[in-house]
DOSEMI-498482 format. One record per residue (C-alpha): x, y, z; residue in one letter. Coordinates in steps of 0.5 Angstrom, whole numbers. Layout:
BEGIN
<tordo><xx>X</xx><yy>Y</yy><zz>Z</zz><r>a</r></tordo>
...
***
This chain:
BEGIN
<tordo><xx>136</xx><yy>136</yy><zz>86</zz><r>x</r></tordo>
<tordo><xx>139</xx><yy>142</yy><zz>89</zz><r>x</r></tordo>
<tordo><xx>145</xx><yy>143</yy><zz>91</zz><r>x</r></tordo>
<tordo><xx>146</xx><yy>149</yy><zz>96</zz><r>x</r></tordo>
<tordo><xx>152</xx><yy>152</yy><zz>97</zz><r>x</r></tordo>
<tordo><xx>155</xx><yy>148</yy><zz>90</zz><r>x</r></tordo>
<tordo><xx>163</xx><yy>150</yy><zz>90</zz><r>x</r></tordo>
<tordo><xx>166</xx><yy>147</yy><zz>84</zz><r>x</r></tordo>
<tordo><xx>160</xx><yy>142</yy><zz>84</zz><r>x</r></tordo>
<tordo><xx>164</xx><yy>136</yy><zz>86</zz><r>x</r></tordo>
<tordo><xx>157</xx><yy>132</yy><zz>87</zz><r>x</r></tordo>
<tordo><xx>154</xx><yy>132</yy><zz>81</zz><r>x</r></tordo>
<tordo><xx>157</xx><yy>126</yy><zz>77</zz><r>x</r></tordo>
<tordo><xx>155</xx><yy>121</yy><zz>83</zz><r>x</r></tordo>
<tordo><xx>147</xx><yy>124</yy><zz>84</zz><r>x</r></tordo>
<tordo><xx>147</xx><yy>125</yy><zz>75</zz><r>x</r></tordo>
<tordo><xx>149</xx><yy>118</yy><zz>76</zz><r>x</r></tordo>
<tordo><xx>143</xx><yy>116</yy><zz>80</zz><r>x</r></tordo>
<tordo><xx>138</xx><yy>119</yy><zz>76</zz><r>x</r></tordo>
<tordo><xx>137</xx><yy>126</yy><zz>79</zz><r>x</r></tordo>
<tordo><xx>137</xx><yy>132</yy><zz>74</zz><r>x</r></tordo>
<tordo><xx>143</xx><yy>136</yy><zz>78</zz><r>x</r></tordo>
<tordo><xx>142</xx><yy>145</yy><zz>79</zz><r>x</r></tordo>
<tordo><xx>147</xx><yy>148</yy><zz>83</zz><r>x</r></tordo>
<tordo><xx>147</xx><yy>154</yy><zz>87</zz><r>x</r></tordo>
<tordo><xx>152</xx><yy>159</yy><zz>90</zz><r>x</r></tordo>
<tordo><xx>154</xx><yy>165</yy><zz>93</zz><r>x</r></tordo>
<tordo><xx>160</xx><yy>166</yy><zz>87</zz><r>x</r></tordo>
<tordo><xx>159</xx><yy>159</yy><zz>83</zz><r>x</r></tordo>
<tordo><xx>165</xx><yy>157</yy><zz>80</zz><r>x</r></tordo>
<tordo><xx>165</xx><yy>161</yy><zz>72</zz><r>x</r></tordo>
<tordo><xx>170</xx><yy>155</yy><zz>71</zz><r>x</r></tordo>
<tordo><xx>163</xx><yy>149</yy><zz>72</zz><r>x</r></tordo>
<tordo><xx>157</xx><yy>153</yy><zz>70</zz><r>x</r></tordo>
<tordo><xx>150</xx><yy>151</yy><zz>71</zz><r>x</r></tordo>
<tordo><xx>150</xx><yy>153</yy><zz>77</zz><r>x</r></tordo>
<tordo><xx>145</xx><yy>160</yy><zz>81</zz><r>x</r></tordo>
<tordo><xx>148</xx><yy>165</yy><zz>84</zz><r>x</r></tordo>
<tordo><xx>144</xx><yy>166</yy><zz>91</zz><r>x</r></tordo>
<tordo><xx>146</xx><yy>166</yy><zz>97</zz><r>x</r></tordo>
<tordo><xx>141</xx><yy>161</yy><zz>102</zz><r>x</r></tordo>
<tordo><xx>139</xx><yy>166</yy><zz>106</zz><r>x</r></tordo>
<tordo><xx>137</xx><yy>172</yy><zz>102</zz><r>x</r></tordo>
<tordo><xx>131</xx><yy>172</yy><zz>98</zz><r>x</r></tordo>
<tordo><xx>131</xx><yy>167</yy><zz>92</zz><r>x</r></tordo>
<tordo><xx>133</xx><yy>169</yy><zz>86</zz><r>x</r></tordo>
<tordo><xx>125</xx><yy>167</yy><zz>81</zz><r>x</r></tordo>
<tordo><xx>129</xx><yy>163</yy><zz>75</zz><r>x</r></tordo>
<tordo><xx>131</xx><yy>158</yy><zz>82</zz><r>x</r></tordo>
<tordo><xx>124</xx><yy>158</yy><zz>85</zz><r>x</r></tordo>
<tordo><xx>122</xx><yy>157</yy><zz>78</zz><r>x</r></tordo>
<tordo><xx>126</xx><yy>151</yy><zz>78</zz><r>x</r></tordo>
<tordo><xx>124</xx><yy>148</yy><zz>84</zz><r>x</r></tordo>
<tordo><xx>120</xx><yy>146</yy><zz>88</zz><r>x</r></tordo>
<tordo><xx>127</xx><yy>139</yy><zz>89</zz><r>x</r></tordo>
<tordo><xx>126</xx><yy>132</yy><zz>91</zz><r>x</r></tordo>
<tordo><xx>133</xx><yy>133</yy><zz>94</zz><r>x</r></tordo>
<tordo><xx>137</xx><yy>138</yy><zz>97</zz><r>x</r></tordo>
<tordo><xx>144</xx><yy>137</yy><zz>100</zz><r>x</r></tordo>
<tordo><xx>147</xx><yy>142</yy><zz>103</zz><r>x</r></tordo>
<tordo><xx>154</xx><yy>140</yy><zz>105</zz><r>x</r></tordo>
<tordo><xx>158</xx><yy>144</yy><zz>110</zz><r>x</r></tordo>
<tordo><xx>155</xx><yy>151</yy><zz>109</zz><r>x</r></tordo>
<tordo><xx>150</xx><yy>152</yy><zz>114</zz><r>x</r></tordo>
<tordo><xx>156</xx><yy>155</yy><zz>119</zz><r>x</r></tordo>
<tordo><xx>158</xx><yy>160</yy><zz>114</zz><r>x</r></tordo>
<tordo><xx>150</xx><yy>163</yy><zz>114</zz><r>x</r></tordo>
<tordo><xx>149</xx><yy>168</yy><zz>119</zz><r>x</r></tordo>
<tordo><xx>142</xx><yy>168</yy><zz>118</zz><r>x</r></tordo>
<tordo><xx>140</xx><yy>160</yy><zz>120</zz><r>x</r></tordo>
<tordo><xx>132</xx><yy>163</yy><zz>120</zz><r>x</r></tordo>
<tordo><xx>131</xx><yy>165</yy><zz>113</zz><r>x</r></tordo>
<tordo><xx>136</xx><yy>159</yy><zz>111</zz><r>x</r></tordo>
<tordo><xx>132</xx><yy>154</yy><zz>113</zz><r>x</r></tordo>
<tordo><xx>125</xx><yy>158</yy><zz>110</zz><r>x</r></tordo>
<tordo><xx>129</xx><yy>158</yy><zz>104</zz><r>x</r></tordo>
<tordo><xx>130</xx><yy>150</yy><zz>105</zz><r>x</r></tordo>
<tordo><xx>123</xx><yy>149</yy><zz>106</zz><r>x</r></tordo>
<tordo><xx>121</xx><yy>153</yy><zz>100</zz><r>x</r></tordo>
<tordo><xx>125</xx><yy>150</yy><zz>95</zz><r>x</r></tordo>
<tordo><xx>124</xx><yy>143</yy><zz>98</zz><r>x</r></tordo>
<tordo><xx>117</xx><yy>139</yy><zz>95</zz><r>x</r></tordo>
<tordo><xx>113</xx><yy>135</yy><zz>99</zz><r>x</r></tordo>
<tordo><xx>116</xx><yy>128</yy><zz>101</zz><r>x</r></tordo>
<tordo><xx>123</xx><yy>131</yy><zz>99</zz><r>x</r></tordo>
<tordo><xx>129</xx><yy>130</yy><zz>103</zz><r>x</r></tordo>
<tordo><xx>135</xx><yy>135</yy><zz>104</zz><r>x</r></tordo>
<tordo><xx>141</xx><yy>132</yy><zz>107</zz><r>x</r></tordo>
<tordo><xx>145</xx><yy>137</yy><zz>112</zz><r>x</r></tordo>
<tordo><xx>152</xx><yy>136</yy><zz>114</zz><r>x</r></tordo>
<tordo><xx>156</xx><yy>143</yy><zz>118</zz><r>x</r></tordo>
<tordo><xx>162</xx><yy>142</yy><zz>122</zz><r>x</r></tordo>
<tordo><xx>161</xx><yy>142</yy><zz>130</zz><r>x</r></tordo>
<tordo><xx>169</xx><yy>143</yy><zz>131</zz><r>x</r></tordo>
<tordo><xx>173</xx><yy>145</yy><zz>126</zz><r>x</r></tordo>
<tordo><xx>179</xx><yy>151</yy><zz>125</zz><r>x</r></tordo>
<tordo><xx>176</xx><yy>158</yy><zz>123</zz><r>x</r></tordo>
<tordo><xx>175</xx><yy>158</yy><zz>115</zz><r>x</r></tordo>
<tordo><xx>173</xx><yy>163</yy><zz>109</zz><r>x</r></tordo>
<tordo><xx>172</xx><yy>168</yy><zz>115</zz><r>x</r></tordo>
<tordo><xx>170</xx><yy>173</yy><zz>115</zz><r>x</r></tordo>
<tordo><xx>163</xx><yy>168</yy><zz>113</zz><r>x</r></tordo>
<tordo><xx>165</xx><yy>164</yy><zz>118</zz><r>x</r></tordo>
<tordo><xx>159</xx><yy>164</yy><zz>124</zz><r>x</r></tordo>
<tordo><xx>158</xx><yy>158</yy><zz>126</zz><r>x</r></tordo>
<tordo><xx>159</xx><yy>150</yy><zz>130</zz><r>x</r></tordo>
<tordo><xx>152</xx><yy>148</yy><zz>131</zz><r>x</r></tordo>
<tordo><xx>150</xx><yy>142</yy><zz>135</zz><r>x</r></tordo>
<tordo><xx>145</xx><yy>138</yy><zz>134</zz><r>x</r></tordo>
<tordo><xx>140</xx><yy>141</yy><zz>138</zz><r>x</r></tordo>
<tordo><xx>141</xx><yy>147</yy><zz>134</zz><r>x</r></tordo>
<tordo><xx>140</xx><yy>144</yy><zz>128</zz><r>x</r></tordo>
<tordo><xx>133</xx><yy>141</yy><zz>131</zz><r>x</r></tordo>
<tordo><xx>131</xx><yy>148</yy><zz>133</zz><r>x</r></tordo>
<tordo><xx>131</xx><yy>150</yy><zz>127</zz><r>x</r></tordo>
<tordo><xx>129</xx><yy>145</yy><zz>123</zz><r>x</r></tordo>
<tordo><xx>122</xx><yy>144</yy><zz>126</zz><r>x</r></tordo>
<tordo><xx>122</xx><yy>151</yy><zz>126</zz><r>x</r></tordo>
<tordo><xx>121</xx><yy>152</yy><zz>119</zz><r>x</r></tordo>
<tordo><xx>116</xx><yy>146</yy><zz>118</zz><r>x</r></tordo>
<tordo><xx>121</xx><yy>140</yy><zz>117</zz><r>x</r></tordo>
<tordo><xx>121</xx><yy>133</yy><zz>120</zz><r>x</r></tordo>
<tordo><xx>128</xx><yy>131</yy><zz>123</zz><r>x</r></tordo>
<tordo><xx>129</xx><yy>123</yy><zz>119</zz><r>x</r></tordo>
<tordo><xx>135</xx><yy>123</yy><zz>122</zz><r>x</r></tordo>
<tordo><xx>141</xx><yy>127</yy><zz>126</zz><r>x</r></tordo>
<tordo><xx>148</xx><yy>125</yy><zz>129</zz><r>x</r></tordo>
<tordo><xx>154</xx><yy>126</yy><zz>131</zz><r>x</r></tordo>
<tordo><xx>160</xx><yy>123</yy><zz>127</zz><r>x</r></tordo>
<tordo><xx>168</xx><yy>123</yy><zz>129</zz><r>x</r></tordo>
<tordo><xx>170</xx><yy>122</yy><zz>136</zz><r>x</r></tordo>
<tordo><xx>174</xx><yy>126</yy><zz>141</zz><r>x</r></tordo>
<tordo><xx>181</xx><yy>122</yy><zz>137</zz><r>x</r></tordo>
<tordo><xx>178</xx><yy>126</yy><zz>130</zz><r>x</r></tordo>
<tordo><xx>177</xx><yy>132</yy><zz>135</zz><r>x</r></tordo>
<tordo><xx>185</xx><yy>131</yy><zz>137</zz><r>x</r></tordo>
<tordo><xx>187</xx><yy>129</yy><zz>130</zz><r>x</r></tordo>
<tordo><xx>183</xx><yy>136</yy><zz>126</zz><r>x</r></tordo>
<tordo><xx>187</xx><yy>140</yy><zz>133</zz><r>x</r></tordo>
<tordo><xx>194</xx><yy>138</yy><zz>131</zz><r>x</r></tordo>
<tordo><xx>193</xx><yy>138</yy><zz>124</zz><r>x</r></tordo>
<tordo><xx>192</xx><yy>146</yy><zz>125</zz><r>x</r></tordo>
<tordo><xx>196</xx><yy>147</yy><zz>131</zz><r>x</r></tordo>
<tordo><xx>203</xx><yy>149</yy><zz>130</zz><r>x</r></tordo>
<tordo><xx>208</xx><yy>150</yy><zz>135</zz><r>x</r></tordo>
<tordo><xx>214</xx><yy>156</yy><zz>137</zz><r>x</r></tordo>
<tordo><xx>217</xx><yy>158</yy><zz>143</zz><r>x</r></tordo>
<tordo><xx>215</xx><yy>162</yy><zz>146</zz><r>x</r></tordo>
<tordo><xx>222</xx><yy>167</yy><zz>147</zz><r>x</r></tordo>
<tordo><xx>228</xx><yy>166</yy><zz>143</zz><r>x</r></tordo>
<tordo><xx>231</xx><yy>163</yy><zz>150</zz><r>x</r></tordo>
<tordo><xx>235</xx><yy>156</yy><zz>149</zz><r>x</r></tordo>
<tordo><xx>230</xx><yy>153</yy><zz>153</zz><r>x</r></tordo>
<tordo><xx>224</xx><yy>155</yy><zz>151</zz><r>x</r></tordo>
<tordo><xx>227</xx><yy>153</yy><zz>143</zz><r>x</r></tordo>
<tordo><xx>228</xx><yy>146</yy><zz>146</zz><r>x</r></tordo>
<tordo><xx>221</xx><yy>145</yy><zz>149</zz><r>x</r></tordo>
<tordo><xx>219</xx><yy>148</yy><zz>142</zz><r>x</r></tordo>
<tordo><xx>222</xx><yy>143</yy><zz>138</zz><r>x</r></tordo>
<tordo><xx>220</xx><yy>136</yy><zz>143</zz><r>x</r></tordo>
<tordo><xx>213</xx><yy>139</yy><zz>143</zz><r>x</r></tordo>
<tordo><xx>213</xx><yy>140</yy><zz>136</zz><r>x</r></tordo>
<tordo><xx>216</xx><yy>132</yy><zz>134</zz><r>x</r></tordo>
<tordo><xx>211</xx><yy>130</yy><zz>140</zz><r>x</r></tordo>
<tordo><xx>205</xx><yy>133</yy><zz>137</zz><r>x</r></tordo>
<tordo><xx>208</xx><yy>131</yy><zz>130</zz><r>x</r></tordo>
<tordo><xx>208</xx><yy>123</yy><zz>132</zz><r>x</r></tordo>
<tordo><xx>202</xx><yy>123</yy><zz>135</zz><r>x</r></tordo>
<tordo><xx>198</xx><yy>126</yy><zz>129</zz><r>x</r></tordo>
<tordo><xx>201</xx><yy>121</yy><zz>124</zz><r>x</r></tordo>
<tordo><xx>199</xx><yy>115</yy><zz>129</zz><r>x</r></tordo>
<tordo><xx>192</xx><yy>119</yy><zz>129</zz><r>x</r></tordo>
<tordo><xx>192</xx><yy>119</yy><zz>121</zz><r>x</r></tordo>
<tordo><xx>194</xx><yy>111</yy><zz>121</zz><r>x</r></tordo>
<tordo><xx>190</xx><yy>109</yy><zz>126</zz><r>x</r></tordo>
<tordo><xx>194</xx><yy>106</yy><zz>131</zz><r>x</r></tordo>
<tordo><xx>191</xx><yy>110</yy><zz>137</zz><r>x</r></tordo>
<tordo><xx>184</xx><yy>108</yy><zz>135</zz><r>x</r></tordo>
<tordo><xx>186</xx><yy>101</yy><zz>140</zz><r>x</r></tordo>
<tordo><xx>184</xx><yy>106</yy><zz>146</zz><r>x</r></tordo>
<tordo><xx>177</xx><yy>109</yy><zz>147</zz><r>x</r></tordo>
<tordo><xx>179</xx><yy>117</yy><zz>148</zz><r>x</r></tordo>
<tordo><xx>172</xx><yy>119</yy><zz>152</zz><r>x</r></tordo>
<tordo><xx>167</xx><yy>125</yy><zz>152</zz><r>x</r></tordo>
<tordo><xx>163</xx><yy>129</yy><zz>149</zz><r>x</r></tordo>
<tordo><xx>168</xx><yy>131</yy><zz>143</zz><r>x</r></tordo>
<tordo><xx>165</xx><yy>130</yy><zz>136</zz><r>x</r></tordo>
<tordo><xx>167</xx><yy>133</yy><zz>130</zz><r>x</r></tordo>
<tordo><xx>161</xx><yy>133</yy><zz>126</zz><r>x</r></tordo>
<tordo><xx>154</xx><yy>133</yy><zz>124</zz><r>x</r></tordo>
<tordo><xx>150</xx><yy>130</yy><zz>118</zz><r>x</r></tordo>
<tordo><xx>142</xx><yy>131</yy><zz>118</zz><r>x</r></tordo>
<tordo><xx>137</xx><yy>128</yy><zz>114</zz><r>x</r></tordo>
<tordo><xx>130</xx><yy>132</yy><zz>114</zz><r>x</r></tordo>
<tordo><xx>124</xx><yy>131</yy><zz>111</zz><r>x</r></tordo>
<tordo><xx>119</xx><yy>136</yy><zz>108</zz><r>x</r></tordo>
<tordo><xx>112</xx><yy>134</yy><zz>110</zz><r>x</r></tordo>
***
């Protein structure tokens, strides 16, 4: 199996653990960890990768909105994925700005659909995860709040906003606010699992 976009290769005791023989891939692989190629998914593939391919299984976790070239990723996806074979891909749909300036994208589902037929997969499964309290949680834990002069007013509304939007995001975290249904089209993210035919 593959894994694109390895990091740290957090994964691979639990895959090692069911039986797959574990290759790491990365734009900077960690020096630290090891055993990983250093590629990124949508430039040319190195040849002792391709060599090593083609995988039974990709996963490719929280990477796609960092790669500016969705086209050449998913034909490289393609590439290193055997027939029959599976790839698991999940990328945030609402998240703040990470890794910039490699931070591209929040695609929907039909994004990732497009895609994915494009470069020859069938789509096995895809769905949207976390609902409009998970939007609201992510929101508050990134947000911070200051006044917006240094009057006593403003400092005041500051510090009630600041303490309202804190409690707020502990009820959120204990999930005491989950006995209320916050509706909409708000969701925070996507997990897909595609085929190879």
């Amino acid at each position: 199996m593959l894994d694109v976009g390895c990091g740290r290769q957090p994964f691979r005791r639990v895959l090692e653990g069911y039986g797959f023989e574990y290759f790491g891939m990365d734009v900077q692989p960690a020096d630290d960890v090891g055993g990983a190629f250093a590629a990124a998914i949508d430039a040319p593939l190195p040849p002792d990768l391709a060599a090593e391919g083609p995988f039974a299984f990709v996963l490719c976790t929280e990477v796609l909105e960092h790669v500016a070239d969705w086209a050449a990723a998913f034909a490289n996806l393609s590439r290193l994925t055997a027939p029959g074979g599976k790839v698991l891909v999940t990328c945030p749909h609402f998240y703040p700005l990470h890794e910039e300036p490699y931070d591209f994208w929040r695609p929907t589902p039909h994004a990732l659909r497009h895609f994915a037929e494009a470069a020859g997969f069938r789509v096995v499964a895809l769905e949207k995860v976390g609902d409009a309290w998970d939007v609201l949680g992510t929101l508050l834990g990134a947000s911070y709040v200051v006044p917006g002069t240094w009057s006593w007013r403003a400092r005041l509304a500051s510090a009630v906003v600041r303490r309202g939007t804190r409690a707020v995001f502990h009820l959120l975290c204990r999930g005491l606010l989950r006995r209320v249904t916050l509706g909409g089209k708000l969701y925070l993210s996507n997990v897909a699992v595609l085929e190879r035919p």
